[in-house]
C-alpha positions as CSV (number, residue, x, y, z in Angstrom):
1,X,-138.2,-9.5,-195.7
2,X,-137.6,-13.0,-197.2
3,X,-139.1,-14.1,-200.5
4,X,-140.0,-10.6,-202.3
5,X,-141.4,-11.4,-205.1
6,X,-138.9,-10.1,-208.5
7,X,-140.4,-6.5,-210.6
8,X,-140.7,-9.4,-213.5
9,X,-142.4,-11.7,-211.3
10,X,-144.7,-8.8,-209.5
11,X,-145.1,-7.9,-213.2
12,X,-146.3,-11.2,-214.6
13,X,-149.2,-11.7,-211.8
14,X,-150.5,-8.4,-213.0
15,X,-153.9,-8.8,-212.8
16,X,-154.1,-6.4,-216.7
17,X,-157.5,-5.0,-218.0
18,X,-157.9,-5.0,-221.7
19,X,-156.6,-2.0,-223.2
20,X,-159.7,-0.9,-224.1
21,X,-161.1,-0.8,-220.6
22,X,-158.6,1.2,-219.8
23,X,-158.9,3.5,-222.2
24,X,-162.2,3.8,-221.3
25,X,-160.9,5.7,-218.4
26,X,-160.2,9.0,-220.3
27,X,-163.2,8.9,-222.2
28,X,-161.0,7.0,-225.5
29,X,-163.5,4.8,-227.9
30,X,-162.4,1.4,-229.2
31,X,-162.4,3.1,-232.6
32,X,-159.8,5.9,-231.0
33,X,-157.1,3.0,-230.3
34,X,-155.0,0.7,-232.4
35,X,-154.4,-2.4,-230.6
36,X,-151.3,-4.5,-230.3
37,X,-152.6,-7.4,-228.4
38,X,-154.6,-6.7,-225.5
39,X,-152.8,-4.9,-223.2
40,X,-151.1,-2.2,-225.4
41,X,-152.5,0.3,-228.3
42,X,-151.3,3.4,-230.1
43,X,-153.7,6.2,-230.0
44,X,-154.8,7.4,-233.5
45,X,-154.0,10.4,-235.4
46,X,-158.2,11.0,-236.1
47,X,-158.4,11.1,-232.3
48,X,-155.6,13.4,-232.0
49,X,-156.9,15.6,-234.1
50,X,-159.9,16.3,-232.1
51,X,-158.6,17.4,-228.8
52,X,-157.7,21.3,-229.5
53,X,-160.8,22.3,-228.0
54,X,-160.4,20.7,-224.4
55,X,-159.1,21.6,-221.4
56,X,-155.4,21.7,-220.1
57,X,-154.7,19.6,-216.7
58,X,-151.8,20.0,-214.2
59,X,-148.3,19.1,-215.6
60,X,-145.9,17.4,-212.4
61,X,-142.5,16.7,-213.3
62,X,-141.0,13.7,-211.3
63,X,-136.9,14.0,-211.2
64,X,-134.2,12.9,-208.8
65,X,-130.9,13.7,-207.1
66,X,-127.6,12.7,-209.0
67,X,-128.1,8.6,-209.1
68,X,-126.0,6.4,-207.7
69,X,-125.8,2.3,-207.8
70,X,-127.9,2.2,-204.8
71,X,-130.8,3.5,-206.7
72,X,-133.4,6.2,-206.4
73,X,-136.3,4.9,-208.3
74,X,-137.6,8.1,-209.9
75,X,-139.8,6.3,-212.9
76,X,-141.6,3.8,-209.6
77,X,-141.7,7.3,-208.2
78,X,-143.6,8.5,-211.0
79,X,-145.9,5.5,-211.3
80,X,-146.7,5.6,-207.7
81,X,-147.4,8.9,-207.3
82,X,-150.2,8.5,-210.6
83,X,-151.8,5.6,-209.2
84,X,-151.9,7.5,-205.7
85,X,-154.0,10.3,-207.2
86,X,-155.9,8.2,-208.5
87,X,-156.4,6.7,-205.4
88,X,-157.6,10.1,-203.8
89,X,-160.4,10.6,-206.7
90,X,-157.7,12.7,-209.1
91,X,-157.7,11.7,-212.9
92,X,-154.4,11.5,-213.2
93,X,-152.5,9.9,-216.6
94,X,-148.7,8.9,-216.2
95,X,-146.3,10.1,-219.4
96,X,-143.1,7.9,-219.4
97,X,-140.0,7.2,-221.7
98,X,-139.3,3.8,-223.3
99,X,-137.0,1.9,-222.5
100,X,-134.1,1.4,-224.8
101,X,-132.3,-2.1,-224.9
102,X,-128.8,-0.8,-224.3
103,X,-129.8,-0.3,-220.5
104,X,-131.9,-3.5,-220.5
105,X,-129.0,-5.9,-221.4
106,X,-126.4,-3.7,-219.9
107,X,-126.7,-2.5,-216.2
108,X,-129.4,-0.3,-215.5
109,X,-132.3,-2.8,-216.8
110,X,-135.1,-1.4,-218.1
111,X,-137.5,1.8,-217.0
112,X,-141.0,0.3,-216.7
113,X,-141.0,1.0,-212.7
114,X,-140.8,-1.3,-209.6
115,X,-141.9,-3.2,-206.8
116,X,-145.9,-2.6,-207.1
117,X,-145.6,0.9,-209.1
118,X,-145.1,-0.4,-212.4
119,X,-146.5,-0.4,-215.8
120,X,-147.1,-3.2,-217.4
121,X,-146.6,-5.4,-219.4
122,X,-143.3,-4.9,-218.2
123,X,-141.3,-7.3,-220.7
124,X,-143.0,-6.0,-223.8
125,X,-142.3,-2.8,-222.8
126,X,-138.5,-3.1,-222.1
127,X,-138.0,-5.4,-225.3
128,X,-139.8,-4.4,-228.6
129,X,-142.6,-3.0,-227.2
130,X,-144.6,-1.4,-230.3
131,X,-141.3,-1.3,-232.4
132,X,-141.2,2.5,-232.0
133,X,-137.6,2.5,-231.5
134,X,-137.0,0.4,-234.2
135,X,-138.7,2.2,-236.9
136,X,-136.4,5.4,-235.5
137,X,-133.6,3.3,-235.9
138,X,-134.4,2.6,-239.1
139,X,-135.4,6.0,-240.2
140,X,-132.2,7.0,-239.0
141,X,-130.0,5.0,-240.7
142,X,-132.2,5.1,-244.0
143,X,-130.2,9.1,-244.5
144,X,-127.3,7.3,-243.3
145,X,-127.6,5.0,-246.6
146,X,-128.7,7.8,-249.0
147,X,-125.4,10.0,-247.7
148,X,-123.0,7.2,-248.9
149,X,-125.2,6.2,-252.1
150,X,-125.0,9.9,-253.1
151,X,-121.0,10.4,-252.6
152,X,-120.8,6.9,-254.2
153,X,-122.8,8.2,-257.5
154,X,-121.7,11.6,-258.6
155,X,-122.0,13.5,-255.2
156,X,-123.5,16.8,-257.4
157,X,-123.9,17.8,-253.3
158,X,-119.9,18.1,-253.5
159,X,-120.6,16.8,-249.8
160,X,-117.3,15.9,-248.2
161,X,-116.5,12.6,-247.1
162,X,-114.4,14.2,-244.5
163,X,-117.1,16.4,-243.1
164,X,-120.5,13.7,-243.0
165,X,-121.6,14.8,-239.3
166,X,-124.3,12.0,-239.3
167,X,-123.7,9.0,-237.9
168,X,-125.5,5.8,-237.5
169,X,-127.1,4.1,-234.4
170,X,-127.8,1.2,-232.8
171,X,-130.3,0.5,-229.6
172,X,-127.4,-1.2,-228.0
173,X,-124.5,-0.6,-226.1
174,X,-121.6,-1.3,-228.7
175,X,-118.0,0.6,-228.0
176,X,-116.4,-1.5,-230.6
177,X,-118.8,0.7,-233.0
178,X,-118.1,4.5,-231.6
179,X,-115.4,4.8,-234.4
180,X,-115.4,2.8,-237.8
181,X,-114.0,3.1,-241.4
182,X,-116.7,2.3,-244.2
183,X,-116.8,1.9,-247.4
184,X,-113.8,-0.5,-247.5
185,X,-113.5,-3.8,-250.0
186,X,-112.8,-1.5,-253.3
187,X,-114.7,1.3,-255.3
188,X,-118.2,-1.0,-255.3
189,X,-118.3,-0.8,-251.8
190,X,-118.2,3.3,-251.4
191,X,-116.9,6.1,-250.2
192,X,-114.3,5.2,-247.9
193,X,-114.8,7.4,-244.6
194,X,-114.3,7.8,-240.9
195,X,-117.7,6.9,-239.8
196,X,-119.0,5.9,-236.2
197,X,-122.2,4.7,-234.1
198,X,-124.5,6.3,-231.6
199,X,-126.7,4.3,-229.7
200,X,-130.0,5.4,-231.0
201,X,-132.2,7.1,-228.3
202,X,-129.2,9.4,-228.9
203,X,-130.3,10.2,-232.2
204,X,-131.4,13.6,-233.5
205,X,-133.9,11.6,-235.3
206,X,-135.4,10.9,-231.7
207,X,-135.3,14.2,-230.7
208,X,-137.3,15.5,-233.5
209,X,-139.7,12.1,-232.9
210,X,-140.2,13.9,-229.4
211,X,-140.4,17.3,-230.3
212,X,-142.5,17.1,-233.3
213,X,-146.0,17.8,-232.7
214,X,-147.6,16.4,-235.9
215,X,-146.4,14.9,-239.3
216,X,-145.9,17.9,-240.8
217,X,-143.5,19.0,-238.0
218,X,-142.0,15.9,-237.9
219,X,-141.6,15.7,-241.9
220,X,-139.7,19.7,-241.8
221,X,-137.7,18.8,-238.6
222,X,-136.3,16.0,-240.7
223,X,-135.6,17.8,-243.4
224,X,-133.8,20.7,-242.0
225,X,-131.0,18.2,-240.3
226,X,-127.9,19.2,-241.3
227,X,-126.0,15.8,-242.0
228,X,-122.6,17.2,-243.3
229,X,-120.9,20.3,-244.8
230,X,-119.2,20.6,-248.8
231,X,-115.7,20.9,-250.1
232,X,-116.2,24.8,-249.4
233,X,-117.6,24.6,-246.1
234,X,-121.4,24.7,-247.0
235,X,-123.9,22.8,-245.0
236,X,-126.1,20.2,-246.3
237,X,-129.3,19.4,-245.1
238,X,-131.3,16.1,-245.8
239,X,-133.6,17.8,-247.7
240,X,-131.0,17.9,-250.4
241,X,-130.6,14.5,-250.1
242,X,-134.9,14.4,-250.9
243,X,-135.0,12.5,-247.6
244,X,-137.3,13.9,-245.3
245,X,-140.6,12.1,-246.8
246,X,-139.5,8.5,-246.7
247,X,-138.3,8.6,-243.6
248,X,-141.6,10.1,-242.3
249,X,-143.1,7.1,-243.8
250,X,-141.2,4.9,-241.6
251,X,-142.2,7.0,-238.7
252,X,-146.0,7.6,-239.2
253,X,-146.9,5.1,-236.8
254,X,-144.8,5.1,-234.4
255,X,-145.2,9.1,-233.4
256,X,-149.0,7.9,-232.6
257,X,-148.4,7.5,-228.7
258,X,-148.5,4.3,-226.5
259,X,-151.3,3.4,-224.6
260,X,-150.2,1.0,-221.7
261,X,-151.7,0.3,-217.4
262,X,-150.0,0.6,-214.3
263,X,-150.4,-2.7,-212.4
264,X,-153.5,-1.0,-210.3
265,X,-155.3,-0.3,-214.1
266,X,-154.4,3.0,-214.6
267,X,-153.6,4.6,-217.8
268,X,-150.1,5.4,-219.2
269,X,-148.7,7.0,-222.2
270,X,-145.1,5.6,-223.2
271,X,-143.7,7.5,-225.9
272,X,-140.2,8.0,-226.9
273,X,-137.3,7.2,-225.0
274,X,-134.0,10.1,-225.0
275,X,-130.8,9.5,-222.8
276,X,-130.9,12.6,-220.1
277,X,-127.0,12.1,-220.4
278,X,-126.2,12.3,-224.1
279,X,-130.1,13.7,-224.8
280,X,-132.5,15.7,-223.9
281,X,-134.4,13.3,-222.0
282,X,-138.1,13.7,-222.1
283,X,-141.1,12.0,-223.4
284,X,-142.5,13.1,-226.7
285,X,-144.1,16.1,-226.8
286,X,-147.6,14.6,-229.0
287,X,-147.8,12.2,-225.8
288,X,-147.6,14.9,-222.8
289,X,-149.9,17.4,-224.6
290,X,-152.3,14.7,-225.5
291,X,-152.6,13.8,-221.6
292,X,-152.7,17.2,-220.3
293,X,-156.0,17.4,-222.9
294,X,-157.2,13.4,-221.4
295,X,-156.5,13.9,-217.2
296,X,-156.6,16.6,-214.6
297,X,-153.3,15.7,-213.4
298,X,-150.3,14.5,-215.7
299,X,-147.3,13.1,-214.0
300,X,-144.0,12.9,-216.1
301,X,-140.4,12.5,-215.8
302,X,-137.0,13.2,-217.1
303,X,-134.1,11.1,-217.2
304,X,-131.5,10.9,-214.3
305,X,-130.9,13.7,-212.0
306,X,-132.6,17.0,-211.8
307,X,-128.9,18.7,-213.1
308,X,-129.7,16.8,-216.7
309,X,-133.2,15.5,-217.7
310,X,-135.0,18.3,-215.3
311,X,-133.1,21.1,-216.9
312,X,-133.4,19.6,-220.4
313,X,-137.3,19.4,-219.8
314,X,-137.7,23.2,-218.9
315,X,-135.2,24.4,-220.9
316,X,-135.7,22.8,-223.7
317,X,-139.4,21.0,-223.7
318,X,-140.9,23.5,-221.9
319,X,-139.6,26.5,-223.9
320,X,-139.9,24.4,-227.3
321,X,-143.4,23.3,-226.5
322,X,-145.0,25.9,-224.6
323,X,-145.6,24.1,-221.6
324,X,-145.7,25.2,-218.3
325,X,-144.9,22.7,-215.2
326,X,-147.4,23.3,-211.9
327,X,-144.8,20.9,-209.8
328,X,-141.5,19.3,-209.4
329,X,-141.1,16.2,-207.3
330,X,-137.8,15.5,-206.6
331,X,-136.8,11.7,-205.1
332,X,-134.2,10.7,-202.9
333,X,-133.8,7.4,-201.1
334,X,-131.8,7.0,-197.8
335,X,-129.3,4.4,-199.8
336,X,-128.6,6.8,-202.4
337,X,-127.7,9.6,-200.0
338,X,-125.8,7.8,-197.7
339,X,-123.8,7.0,-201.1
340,X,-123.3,10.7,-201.4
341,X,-122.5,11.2,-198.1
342,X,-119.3,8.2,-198.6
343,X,-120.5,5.1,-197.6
344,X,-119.7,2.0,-199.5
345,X,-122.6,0.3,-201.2
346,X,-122.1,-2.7,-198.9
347,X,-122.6,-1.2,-195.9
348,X,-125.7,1.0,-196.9
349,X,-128.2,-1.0,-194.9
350,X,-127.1,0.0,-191.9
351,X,-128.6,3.1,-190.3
352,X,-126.2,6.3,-190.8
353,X,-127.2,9.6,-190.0
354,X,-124.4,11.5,-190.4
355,X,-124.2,10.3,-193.5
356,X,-127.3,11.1,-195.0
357,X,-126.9,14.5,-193.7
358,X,-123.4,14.9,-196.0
359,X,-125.4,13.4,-198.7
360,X,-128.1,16.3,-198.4
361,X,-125.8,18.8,-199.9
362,X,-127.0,16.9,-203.1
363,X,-130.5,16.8,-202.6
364,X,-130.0,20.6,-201.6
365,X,-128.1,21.8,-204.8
366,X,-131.1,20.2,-206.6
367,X,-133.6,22.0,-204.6
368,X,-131.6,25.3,-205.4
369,X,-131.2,25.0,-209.0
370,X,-135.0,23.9,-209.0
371,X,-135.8,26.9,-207.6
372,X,-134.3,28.9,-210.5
373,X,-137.0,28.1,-212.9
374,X,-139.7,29.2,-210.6
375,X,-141.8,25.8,-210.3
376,X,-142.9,25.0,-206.7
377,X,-141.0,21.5,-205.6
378,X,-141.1,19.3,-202.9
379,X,-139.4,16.4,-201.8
380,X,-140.3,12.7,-201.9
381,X,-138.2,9.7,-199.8
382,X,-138.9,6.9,-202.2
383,X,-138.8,4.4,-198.9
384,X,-136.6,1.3,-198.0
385,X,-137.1,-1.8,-195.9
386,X,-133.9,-0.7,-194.8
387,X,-134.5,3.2,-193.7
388,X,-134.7,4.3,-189.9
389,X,-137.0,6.9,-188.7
390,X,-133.8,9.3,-187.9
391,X,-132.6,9.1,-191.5
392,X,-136.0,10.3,-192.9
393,X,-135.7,13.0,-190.3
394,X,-132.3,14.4,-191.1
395,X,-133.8,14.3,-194.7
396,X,-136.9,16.6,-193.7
397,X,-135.2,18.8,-191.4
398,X,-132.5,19.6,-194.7
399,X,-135.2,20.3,-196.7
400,X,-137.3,22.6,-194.3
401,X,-134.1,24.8,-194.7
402,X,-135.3,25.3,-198.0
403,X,-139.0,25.7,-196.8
404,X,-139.7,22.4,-199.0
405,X,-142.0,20.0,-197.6
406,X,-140.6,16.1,-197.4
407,X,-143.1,13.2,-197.5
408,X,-142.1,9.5,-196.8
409,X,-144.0,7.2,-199.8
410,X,-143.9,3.6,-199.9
411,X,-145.2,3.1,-203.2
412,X,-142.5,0.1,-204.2
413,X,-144.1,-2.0,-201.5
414,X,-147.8,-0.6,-201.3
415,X,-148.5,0.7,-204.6
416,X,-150.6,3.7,-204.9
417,X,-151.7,3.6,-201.3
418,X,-148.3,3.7,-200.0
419,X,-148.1,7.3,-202.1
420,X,-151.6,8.9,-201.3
421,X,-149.5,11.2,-198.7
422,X,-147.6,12.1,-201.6
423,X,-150.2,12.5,-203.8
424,X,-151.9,15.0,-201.3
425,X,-148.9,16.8,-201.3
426,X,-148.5,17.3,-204.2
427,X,-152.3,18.5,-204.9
428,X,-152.0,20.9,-201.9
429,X,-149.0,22.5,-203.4
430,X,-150.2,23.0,-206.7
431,X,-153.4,24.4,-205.2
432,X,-151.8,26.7,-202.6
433,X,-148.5,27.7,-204.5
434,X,-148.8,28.7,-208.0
435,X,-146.1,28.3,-210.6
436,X,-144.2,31.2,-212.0
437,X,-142.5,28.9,-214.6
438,X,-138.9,30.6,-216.6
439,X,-136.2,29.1,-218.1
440,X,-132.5,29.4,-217.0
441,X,-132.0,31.6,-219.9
442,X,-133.4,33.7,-222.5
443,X,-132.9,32.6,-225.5
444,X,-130.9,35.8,-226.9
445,X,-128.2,34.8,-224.8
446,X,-124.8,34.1,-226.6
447,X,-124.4,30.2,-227.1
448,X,-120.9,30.2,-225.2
449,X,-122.9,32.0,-222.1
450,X,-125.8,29.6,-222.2
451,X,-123.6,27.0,-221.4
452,X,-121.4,29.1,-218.8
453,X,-124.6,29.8,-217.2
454,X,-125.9,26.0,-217.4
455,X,-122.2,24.9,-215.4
456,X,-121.9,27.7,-212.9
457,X,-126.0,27.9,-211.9
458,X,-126.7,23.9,-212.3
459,X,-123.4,22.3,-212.2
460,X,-121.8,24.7,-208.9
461,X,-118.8,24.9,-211.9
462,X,-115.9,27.8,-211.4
463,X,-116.1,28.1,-215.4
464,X,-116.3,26.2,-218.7
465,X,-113.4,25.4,-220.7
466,X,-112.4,24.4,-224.5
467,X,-110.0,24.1,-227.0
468,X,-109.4,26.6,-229.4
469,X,-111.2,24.8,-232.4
470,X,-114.3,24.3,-230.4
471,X,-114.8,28.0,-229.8
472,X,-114.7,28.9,-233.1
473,X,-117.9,26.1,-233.5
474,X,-119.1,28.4,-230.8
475,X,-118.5,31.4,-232.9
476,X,-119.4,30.2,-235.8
477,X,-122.4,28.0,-235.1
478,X,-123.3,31.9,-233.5
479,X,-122.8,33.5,-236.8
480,X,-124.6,31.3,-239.2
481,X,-127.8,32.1,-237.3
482,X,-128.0,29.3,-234.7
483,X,-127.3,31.8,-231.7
484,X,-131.0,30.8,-230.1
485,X,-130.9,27.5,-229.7
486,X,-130.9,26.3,-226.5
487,X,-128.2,23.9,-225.1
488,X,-128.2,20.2,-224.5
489,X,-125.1,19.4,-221.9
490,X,-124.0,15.5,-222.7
491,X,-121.8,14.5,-219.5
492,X,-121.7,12.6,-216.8
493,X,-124.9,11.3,-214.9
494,X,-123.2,10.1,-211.9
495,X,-122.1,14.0,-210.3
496,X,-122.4,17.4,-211.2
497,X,-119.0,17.7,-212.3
498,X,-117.4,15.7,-215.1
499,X,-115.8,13.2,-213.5
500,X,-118.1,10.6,-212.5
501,X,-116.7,9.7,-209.1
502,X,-116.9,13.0,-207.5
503,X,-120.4,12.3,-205.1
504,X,-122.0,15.3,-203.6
505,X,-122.2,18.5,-204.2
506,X,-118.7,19.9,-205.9
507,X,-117.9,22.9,-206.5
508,X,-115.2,25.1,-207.9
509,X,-114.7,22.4,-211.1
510,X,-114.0,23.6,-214.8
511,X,-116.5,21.6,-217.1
512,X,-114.4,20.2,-220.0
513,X,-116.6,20.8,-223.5
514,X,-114.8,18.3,-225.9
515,X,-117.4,18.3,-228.9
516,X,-120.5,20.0,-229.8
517,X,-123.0,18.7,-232.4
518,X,-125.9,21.1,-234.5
519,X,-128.7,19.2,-234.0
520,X,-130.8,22.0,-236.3
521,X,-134.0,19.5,-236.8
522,X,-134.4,19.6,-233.3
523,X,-133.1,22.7,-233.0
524,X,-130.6,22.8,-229.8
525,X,-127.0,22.3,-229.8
526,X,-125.5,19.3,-228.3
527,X,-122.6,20.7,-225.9
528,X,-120.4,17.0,-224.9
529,X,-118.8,17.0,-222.1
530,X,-115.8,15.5,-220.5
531,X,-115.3,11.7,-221.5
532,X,-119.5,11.0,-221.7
533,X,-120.1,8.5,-225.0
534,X,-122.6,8.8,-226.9
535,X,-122.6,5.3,-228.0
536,X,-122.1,3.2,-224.4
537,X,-120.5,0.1,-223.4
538,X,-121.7,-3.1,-221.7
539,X,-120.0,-3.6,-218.5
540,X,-118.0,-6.6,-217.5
541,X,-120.8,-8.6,-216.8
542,X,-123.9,-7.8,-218.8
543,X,-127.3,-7.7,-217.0
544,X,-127.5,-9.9,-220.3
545,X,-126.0,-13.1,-218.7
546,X,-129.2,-13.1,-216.4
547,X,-131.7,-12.7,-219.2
548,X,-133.2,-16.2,-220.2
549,X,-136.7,-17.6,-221.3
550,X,-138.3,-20.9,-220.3
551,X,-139.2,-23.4,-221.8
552,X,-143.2,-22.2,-221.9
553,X,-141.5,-19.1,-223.6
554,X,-141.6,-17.2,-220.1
555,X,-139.3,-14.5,-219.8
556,X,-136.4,-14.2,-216.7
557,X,-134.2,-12.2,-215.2
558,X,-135.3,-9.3,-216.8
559,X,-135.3,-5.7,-214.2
């Protein structure tokens, strides 16, 4: 193929409908929609309000095999599969993540799709967008500012510098700011602390944006965030601090879910934006429970593979929301396998069946452990210019081992034609297999066991390890009544083990838990895991370099 038109320049010949008109397509008013220009809206809190009474559509989960550079395309995925039901007569509404900027100047890019299954517009979206992650920021880093302004005062808390557990963030990938002193220049200036940065769609402060169902829910997770501990051990939670309602403030419009198209006009709800890695990687809750009330069909996904934002989603959205999935569709490209299967990434475009085969012991760990929560899957080969017919059959014939259907969907070139086999499938499957929806474990199970079971059942791990002092967080997080949380891993996207160069399917590893972080607004525990950051790095060339605007204020080499 010779001159393939960029995602940014596919994206800026979108042919966009007013936001309105495509609102219009799930029965939404002007008077239902807040506009930001014409091509983007929030949905109102009056409208919001008035959906109890309807009906509950079909909830599909797009996820993916472990990624790799080469790519797996599991948002276009999810894009193309909602414009192909749409194409076969379904009413079918997308729910996405934002974007955060770390990835966008880093070396992921952004998350708005590609090819022809995007959502547009593609460089508002993976820039500012409706400042939603800016207002979290800023909510964030408003308790940030009222911890060190009440130590600097009298501190009646007795909070101890020593023990602050909240951090600030930043939406960008910063290592210089993972460990800081503050508070340095003389007794004006504060408290002087060991402080640090995450990057912000690892905030708790974003995980209670996504789990919150209202204001009110969003206002008490807030409030019950524990942000340090006292001179005697105590914790302190930013209600104390008399917190919880101006940071709300900064956040009531941004919880009122995105409103954006695909580039074939249909309607998408962007909403939130967790890490699967360092997160719990899901869309907000208001935004999937407001589409399941909008579409027959809602098609979502989670971040990275199916080992961290699927799991996340049904162990921790699902169980926390009370939703129940009708599908998982799980992407793999030939590329990506043949990666897995140890092939260089210059020398994936050459046709290697043997290869792809080796790489299907990823793909079928991720149909096993998919097959634990009791939610019918099948496959989808997100196709490649490059891919021969004998790779996509060494794919299918791996996955009729597991009695899991494969379909070939070309929606990166074609759009949502090039997915209405895909779409079919996936209708067929819902309509013929019905889900029996459980998490991996009850939540009565010990903390240290949740996340034994989440390494040996998920991860193909012999055991999980830690130092003595994090056991006793174990024991003692137990013990002050947090023993049903669930568990958020933080590790490694790139395998199932902990080191990030070990492809395939591994087994027989220890998983490494270095830190672990009580998140009790959002109420899960954040187990960390090997040498995973919370707060990322740029690599040596930043997709940044290629980033420019012309001189009629055009943007470039965005992805």
């Amino acid at each position: 193929m010779t001159n393939v038109p960029t995602d940014i320049e596919i994206a800026q010949a979108a042919n966009k409908l007013p936001i309105s008109e495509v609102a219009a397509k799930i029965n939404l008013k002007p008077d239902n929609i807040i506009p930001y220009g014409h091509d983007k809206a929030k949905i109102s809190y009056d409208f919001l309000d008035t959906l109890g009474s309807q009906g509950e559509g079909k909830l599909i989960l797009v996820t993916a095999i472990s990624p790799t550079p080469a790519g797996e395309g599991k948002t276009t995925t999810t894009v193309g599969l909602g414009d192909g039901l749409n194409a076969i007569g379904k009413k079918a509404v997308m729910c996405l993540r934002e974007p955060s900027l770390g990835p966008c100047f880093g070396m992921k890019g952004g998350a708005a799709g590609g090819g022809y299954a995007q959502v547009v517009p593609m460089t508002d979206i993976n820039l500012h967008f409706t400042g939603d992650f800016h207002a979290i920021g800023a909510a964030h880093n408003l308790l940030s500012a009222l911890i060190d302004n009440h130590m600097h005062w009298d501190n009646k808390l007795g909070i101890d510098p020593r023990r602050v557990t909240w951090r600030r963030v930043l939406d960008m990938n910063e290592r210089a700011l993972r460990t800081i002193t503050s508070g340095l220049g003389g007794f004006h200036n504060g408290v002087v602390r060991e402080a640090g940065f995450d990057i912000t769609v690892a905030s708790e402060i974003m995980a209670c944006f996504c789990l919150a169902t209202d204001l009110e829910d969003l206002r008490t997770r807030i409030g019950n965030i524990t942000i340090g501990y006292t001179h005697e051990g105590d914790p302190v939670q930013a209600r104390a601090l008399k917190a919880e309602g101006a940071m709300t403030a900064l956040l009531r419009d941004a919880l009122q879910p995105n409103l954006v198209q695909t580039l074939e006009n249909n309607p998408a709800l962007m909403h939130g934006g967790p890490f699967a890695n360092i997160a719990h990687g899901c869309n907000s809750v208001i935004a999937t429970k407001t589409a399941l009330k909008l579409a027959d069909y809602v098609v979502t996904e989670a971040g990275f593979g199916a080992d961290l934002g699927a799991e996340k989603f049904l162990d921790i959205k699902c169980r926390k929301a009370g939703l129940h999935p009708d599908a998982v569709v799980l992407v793999a490209t030939t590329k990506a396998l043949k990666m897995h299967g140890g092939v260089a990434k210059n020398d994936l475009k050459s046709e290697n069946v043997e290869a792809v085969r080796k790489g299907c012991e990823n793909l079928g760990r991720h149909i096993r452990n998919l097959g634990q929560f009791g939610v019918p899957v099948t496959v989808a080969i997100n196709h490649y210019v490059t891919d021969t017919d004998g790779e996509h059959q060494a794919i299918k014939d791996h996955c009729a081992e597991f009695n899991v259907n494969c379909t070939v969907s070309s929606h990166w070139e074609h759009g949502g034609k090039g997915a209405v086999a895909l779409a079919e499938e996936v209708v067929d499957l819902i309509g013929n297999q019905k889900s029996q929806y459980r998490p991996l474990y009850m939540d009565d199970v010990a903390l240290w066991e949740k996340t034994r079971t989440v390494a040996r059942t998920i991860y193909g791990a012999e055991d999980i390890t830690a130092d003595k002092k994090v056991r006793k967080q174990f024991a003692d997080f137990e013990e002050a009544g947090y023993g049903h949380y669930p568990i958020c891993m933080a590790k490694t996207q790139y395998s199932f083990s902990t080191d990030p160069l070990l492809l395939g399917a591994p087994t027989g590893h220890d998983v490494a838990i270095r830190e672990i972080r009580l998140a009790t607004g959002a109420e899960f525990l954040v187990v960390i895991c090997g040498a995973i950051m919370t707060m990322p790095g740029l690599p040596r060339v930043p997709a940044a370099e290629a980033i420019n605007v012309t001189t009629e204020g055009r943007i470039t080499g965005l992805f």
